[in-house]
C-alpha positions as CSV (number, residue, x, y, z in Angstrom):
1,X,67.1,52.8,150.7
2,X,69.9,55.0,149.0
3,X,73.1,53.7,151.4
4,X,76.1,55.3,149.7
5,X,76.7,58.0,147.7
6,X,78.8,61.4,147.8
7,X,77.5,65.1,149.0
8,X,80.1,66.4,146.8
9,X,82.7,65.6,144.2
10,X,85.7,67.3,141.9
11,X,86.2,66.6,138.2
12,X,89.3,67.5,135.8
13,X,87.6,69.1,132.5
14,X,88.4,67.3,129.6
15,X,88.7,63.9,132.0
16,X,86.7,60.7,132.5
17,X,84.3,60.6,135.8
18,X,82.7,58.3,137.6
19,X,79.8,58.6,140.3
20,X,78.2,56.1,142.1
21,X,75.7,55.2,144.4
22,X,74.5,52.3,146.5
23,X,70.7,51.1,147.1
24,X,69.5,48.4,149.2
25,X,66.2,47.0,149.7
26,X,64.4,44.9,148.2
27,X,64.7,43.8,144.5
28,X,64.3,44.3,142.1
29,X,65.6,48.3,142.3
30,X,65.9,50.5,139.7
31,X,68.2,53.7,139.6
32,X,67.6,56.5,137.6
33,X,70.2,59.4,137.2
34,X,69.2,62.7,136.8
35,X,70.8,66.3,135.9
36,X,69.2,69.5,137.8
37,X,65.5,68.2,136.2
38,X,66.6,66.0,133.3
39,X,66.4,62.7,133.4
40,X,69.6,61.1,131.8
41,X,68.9,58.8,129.0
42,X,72.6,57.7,127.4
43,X,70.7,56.0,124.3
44,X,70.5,60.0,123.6
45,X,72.9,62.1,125.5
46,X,76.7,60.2,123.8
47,X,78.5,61.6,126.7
48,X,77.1,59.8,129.3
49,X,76.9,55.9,130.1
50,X,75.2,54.0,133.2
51,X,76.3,50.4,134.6
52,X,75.1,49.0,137.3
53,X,75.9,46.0,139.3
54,X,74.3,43.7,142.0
55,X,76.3,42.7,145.1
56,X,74.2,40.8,147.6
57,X,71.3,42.9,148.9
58,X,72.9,45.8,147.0
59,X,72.3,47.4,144.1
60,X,75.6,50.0,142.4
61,X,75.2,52.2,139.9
62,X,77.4,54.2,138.5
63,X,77.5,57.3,135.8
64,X,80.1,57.9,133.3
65,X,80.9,61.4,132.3
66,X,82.7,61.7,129.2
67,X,84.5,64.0,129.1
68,X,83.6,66.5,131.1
69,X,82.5,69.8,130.3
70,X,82.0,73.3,132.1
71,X,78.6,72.8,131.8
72,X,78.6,69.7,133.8
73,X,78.8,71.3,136.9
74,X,75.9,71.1,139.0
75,X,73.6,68.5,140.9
76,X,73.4,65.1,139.9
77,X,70.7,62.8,141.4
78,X,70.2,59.2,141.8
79,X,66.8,57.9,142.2
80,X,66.5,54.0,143.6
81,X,63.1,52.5,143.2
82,X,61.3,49.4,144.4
83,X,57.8,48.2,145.0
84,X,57.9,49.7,148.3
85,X,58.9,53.1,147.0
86,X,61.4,56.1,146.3
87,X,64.9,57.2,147.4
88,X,66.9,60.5,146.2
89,X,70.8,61.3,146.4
90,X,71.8,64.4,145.6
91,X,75.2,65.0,144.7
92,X,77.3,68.2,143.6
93,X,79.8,68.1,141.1
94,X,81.9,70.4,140.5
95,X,84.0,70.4,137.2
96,X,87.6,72.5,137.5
97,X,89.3,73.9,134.7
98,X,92.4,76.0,134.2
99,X,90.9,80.0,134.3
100,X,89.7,82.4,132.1
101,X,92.4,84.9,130.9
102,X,92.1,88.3,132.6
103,X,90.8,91.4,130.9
104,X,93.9,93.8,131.5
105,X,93.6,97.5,130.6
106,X,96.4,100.7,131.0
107,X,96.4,102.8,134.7
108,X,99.1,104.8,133.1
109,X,102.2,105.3,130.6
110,X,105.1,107.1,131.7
111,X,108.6,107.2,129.6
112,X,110.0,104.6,131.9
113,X,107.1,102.4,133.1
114,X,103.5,101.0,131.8
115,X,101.0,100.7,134.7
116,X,98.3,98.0,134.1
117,X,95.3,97.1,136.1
118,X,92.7,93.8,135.2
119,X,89.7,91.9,136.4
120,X,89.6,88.6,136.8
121,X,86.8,86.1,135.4
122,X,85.8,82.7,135.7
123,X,88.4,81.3,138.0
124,X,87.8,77.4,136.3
125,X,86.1,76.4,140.0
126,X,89.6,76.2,141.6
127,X,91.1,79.4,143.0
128,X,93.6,81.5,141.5
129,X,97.2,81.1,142.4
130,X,98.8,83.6,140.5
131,X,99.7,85.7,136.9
132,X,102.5,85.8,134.7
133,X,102.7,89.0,133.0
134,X,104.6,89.6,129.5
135,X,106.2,92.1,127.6
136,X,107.4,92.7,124.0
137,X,108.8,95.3,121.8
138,X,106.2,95.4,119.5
139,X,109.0,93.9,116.6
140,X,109.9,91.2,118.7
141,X,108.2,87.5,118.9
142,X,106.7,86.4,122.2
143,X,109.8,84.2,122.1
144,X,111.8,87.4,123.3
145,X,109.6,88.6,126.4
146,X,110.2,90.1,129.8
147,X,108.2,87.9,131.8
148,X,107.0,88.1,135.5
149,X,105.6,85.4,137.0
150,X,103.2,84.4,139.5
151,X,102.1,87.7,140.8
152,X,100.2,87.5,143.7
153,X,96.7,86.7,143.1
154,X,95.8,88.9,145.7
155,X,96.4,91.7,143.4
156,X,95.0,93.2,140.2
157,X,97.2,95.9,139.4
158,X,100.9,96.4,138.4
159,X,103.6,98.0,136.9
160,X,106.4,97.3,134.3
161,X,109.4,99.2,135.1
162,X,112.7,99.8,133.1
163,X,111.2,100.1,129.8
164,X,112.9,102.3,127.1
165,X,111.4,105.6,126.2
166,X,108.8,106.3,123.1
167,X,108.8,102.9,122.0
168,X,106.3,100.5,121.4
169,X,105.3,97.6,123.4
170,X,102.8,94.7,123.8
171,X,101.7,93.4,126.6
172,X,99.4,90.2,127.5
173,X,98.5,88.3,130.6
174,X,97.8,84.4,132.1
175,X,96.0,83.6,135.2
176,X,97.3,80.3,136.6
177,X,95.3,77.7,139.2
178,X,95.9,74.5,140.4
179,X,94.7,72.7,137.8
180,X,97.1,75.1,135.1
181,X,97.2,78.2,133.1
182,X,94.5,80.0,131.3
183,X,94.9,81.5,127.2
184,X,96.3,84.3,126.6
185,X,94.6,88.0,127.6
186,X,93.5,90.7,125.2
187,X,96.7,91.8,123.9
188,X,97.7,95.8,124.3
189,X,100.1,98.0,122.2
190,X,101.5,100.6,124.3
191,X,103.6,103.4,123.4
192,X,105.6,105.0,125.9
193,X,106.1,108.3,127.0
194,X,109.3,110.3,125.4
195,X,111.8,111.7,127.7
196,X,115.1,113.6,127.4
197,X,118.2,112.9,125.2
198,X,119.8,110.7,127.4
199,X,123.5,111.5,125.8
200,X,124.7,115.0,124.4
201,X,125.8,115.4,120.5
202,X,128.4,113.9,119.2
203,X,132.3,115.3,118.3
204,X,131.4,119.1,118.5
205,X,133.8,121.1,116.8
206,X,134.3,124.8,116.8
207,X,136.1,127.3,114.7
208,X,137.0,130.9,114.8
209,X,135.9,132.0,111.1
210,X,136.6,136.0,111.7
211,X,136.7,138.7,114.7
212,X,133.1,138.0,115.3
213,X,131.9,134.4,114.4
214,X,132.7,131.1,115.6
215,X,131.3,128.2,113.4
216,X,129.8,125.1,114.7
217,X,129.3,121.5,113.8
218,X,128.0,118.7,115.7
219,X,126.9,115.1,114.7
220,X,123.5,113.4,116.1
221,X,123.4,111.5,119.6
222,X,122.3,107.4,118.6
223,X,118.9,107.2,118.0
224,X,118.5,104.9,121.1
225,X,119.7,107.9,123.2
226,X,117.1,110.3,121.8
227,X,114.3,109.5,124.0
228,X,111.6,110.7,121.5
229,X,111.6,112.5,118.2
230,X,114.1,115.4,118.2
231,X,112.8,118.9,117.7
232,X,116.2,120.5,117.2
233,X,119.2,121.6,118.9
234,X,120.4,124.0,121.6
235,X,123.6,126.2,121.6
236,X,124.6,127.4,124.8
237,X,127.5,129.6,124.3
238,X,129.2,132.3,127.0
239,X,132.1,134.8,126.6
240,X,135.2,134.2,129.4
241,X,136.3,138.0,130.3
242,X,140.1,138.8,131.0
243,X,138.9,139.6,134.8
244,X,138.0,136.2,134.9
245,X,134.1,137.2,134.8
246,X,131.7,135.2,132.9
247,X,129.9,136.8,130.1
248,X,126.0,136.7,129.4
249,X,125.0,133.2,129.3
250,X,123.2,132.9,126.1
251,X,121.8,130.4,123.7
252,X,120.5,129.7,120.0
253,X,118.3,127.0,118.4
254,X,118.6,124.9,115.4
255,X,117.6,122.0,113.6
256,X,120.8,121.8,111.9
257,X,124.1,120.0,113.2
258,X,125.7,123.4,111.9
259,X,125.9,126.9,113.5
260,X,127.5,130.5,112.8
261,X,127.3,132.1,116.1
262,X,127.8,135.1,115.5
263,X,127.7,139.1,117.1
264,X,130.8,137.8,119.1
265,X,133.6,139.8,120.9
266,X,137.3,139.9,119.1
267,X,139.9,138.4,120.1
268,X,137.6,136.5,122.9
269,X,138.0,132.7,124.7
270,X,133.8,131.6,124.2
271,X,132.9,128.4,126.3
272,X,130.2,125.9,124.3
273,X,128.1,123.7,124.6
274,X,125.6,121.6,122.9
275,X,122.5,119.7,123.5
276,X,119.7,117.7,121.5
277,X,116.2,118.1,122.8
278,X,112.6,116.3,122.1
279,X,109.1,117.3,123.0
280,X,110.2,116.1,126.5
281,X,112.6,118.6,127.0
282,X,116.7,119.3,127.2
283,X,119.1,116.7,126.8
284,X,122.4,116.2,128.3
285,X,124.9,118.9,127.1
286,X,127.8,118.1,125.8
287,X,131.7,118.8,127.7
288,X,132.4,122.5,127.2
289,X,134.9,123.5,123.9
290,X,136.8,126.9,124.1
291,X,137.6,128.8,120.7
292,X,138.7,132.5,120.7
293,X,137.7,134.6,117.9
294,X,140.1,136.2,115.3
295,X,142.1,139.8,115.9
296,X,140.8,142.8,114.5
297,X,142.4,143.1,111.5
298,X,141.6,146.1,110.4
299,X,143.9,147.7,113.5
300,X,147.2,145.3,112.1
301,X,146.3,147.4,108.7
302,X,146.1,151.0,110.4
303,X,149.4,150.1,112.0
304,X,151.5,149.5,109.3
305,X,149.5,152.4,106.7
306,X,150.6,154.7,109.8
307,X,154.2,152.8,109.8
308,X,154.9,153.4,106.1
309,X,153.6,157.1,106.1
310,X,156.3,158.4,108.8
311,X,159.5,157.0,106.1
């Protein structure tokens, strides 16, 4: 009796749709629509309206859907009935929908890098084409991202590269299908990793204060060069013999951006060098200075008390 209808059939969510199906047979027919094993009555259910139309021998009737929701999806079923009997279609529908976002959580933090991994969930009933990743300083808008876009949706893991070190970050996530892009993912904060100084001190200056000391000043490397927090500093200090030996390659830590080094051979050329280092480890050192410390005074004295007693 039932002549026309379709197996299956697509909707847009949010959209109007239409389904029909075609009796024929003797009149008078009546078509009934039902959902899974409810019987669709639009003087109750608003979203939902039934027409139907006599051509010929033919009876159409259609059902309007609207809109459509997630929960629409599902078999539909016309009934036709006459005096002579029954006749079912069944028909799928199958309502599509831009995704669910991904849940994403942290693989691993390094200084440089944030590796993510996520699982994917309701793909909206059309199949993922891709993901568009962001990523913030944590005191910029979203207006200022790094964005990657359309990662494979073959995958579900990844990893941001040339990030800055011990700074903060957030990060969210879209999944995209053909019919368009999902909200926005949990949001993470991510701190990265410290690393090294990345430059050495600034303007070290040296000065030979006696026979025995040299003293030291230095300022700070820019903060965006520290890498981390900064634990201190690192005097690496050397003696360069007449025989043109090296002496013993020694060093001395501070927190200050001044240093007495003291202990030191007279009237001796001292290479040094300075370096800022976080939990991470030593920085870059800076260019080597050379100061020689001061004569012995005392033997300029002996000389002339010795002078002055043979007149």
């Amino acid at each position: 009796m039932i002549t026309s209808y379709p197996n299956t059939t697509l909707a847009t969510q949010g959209q109007k749709k239409e389904v029909s199906c075609t009796a024929h047979g003797e009149k008078p027919i009546i078509v009934r629509w039902e959902k899974e094993d409810t019987i669709i009555d639009p003087e109750r259910m608003f979203r939902y309206v039934v027409s139907t139309k006599e051509i010929g021998d033919e009876v159409i009737s259609t059902l309007q859907i609207t809109p459509t929701v997630r929960g629409d999806s599902g078999f539909f079923s016309c009934h036709a009935i006459n005096s002579y009997g029954e006749d079912r279609g069944l028909i799928q529908l199958t309502v599509q929908e831009p995704p669910d976002p991904p849940e994403i959580e942290i693989r691993e933090v390094r200084a440089r890098s944030i590796a993510l991994r996520w699982s994917m969930g309701f793909d909206g009933n059309s199949p993922i084409t891709g993901f568009d990743i962001e990523c913030k300083n944590k005191s910029d808008s979203w207006d200022a991202v790094q964005r990657t876009k359309d990662v494979s949706p073959q995958l579900n893991q990844a990893t941001i590269i040339d990030l800055h070190a011990s700074s903060t970050y957030n990060i969210r996530m879209y999944a995209k299908n053909r019919i368009g892009k999902s909200e926005a993912s949990n949001e993470l904060t991510i701190t990265t990793d410290e690393a090294v100084p990345s430059r050495p001190p600034d303007n070290v200056q040296a000065s030979a204060v006696s026979p025995e000391v040299i003293s030291l000043s230095w300022s700070m490397p820019p903060k965006e060069a520290l890498n981390g927090i900064l634990q201190g500093y690192r005097v690496i200090y050397w003696a360069n013999l007449p025989d043109g030996e090296l002496g013993e390659i020694r060093n001395v830590t501070t927190t200050q951006v001044t240093l007495e080094l003291d202990g030191l051979e007279k009237f001796t050329n001292y290479s040094i060098q300075v370096l800022a280092f976080t939990r991470a480890g030593d920085g870059v050192r800076s260019e080597q200075i050379f100061t020689r410390t001061k004569e012995d005074g005392r033997l300029t004295l002996m000389i002339l008390q010795s002078f002055k007693r043979t007149k």
